[in-house]
C-alpha positions in Angstrom: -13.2 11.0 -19.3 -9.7 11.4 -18.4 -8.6 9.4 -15.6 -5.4 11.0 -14.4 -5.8 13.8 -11.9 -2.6 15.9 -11.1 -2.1 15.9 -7.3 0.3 18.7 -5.7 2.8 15.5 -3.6 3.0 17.9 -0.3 -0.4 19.7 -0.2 -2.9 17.3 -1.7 -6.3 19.4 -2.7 -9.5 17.6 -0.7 -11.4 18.1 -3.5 -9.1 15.6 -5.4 -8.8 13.0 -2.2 -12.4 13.5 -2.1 -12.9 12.4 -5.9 -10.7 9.3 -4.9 -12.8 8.2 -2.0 -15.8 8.2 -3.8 -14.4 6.1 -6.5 -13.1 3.5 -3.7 -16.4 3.8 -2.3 -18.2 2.8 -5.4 -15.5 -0.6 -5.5 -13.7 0.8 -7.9 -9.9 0.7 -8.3 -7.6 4.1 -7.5 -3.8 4.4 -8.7 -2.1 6.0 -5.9 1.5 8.0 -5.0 3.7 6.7 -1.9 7.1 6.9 -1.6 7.9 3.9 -2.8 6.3 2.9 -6.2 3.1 3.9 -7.4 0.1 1.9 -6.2 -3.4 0.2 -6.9 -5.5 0.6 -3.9 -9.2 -1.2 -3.3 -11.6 -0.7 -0.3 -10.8 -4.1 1.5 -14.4 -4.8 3.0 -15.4 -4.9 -0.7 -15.0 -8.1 -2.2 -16.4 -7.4 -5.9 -13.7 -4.6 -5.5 -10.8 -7.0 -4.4 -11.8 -9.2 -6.8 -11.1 -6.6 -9.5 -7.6 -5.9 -7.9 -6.9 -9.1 -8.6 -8.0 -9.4 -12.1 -6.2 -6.2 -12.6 -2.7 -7.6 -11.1 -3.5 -10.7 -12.9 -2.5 -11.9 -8.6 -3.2 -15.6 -8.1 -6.2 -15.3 -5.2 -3.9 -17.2 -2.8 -1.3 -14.1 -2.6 -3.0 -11.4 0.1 -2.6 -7.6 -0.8 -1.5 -5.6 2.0 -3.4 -3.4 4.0 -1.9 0.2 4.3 -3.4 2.7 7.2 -2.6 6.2 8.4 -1.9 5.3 12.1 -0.4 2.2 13.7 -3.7 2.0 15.5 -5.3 1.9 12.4 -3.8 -1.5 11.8 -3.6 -2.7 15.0 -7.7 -3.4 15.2 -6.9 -5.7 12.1 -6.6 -8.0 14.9 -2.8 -9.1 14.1 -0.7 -10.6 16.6 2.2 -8.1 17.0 5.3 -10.0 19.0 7.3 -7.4 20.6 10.1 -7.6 17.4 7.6 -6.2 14.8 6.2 -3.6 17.3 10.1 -2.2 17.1 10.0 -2.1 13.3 7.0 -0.7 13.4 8.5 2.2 15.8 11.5 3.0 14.5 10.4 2.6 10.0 7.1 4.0 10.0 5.5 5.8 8.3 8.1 4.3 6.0 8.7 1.3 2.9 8.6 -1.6 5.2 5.6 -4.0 5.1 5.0 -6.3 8.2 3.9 -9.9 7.6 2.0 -10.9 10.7 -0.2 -13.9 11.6 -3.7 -12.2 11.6 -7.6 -13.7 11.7 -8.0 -13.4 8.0 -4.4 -15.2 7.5 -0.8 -13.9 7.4 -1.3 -10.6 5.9 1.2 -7.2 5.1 0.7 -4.3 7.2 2.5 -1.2 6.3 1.9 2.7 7.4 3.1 4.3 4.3 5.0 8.3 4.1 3.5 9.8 1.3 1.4 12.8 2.0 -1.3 12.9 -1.0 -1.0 8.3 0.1 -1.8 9.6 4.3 -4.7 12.2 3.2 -6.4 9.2 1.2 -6.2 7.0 4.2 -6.6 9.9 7.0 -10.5 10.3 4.9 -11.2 6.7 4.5 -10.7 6.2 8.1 -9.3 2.8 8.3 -7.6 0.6 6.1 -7.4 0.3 2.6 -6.0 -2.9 0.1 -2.8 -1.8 -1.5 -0.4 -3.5 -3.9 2.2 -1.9 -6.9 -0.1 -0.6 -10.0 1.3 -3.3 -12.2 0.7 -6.7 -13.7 2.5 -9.2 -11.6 5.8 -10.1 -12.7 6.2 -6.9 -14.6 8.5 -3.9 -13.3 6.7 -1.3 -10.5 5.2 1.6 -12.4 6.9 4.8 -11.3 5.0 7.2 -12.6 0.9 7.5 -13.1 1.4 7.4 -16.6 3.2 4.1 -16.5 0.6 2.8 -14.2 -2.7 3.7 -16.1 -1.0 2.2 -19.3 -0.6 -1.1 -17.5 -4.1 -1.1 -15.7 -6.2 1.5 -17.5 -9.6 -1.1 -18.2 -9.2 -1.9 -14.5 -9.0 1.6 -13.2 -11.3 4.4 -12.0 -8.9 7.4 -11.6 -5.5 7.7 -11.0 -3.7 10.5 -8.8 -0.5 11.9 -10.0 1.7 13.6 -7.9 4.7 13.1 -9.9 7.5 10.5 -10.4 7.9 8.1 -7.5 10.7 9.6 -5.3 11.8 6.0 -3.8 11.6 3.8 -7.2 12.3 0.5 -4.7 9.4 -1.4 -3.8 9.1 -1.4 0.3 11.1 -3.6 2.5 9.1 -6.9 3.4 9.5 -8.5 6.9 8.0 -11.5 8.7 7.6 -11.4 12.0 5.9 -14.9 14.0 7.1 -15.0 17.4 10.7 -14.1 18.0 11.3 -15.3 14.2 12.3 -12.7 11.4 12.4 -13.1 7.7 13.0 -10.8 5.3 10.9 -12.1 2.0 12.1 -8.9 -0.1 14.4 -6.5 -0.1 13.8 -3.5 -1.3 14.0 0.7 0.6 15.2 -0.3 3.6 18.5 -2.3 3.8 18.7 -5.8 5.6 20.9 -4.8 8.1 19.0 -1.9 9.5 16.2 -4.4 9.6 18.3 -6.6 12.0 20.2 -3.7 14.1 16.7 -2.1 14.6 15.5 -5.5 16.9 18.6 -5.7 18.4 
């Protein structure tokens, strides 16, 4: 069966989200749009299904996968500590291509709120969070397109959506926050120094 499933990027048809979900619901592994790069996304309570994301990244087991959500709130029952610097990035970039490191019960994890609107109607369905990471092997460049993802993951992979090329084509900005410390561990859509006049 073919696994790519075109997706309009600005109204996304339920009946598409709703094949998506099932297949996440199942543990199986989804290639998703967001504004950034294209992404491999795995229900996070799932650990057969993490496991795969793994495998599929070829990921060593000690390197978390972000959670994405559709609302702040979404992410803030993950339990993280949020000092009053990553609250501000969180305010002024999202939705947006910045990923929060934080200090959280299950470790220091990314938390990002992404702006894609076929990547918001996935998570809006699900209903909480969802583990996200670029639909690559590690090490190798961020797929841009479905096409270019599915080639690189297709044993791995349930269904893919495609909503077109990715519009950003820069992996999202990645931030650390603990305390009233900030490090930026990769650059990427949003510059450094909007980073630093945003906590200003």
């Amino acid at each position: 069966m073919e696994k790519i499933r075109r997706i309009d990027a600005q109204h996304p048809a339920p009946a598409l989200v709703a094949e998506a979900l099932t297949a996440l619901r199942r543990g199986e592994l989804v290639i998703v749009p967001t504004e950034t790069v294209y992404g491999l996304a795995a229900d996070h309570q799932n650990p057969l299904a993490l496991e795969k994301l793994f495998e599929a990244k070829g990921r060593p087991r000690d390197k978390p996968i972000a959670l994405l959500a559709a609302t702040f709130g979404d992410l803030e029952r993950q339990g993280a500590q949020w000092p009053p610097a990553a609250r501000r990035l969180a305010a002024r970039f999202w939705p947006g291509p910045l990923t929060l490191v934080l200090d959280s019960p299950a470790g220091r994890l990314g938390f990002r709120v992404p702006d894609h609107p076929v990547m918001l109607a996935l998570l809006h369905a699900w209903g909480r969070v969802l583990a996200v990471t670029s639909a690559n092997r590690s090490g190798a460049p961020p797929a841009l397109t479905a096409a270019a993802a599915l080639e690189a993951l297709a044993t791995f992979v349930a269904l893919a959506l495609d909503a077109g090329p990715a519009t950003g084509g820069v992996p999202s900005t990645v931030v650390k926050v603990t305390g009233t410390q900030l490090e930026i561990l990769r650059g990427g859509a949003i510059p450094a120094e909007e980073i630093l006049a945003a906590i200003k």
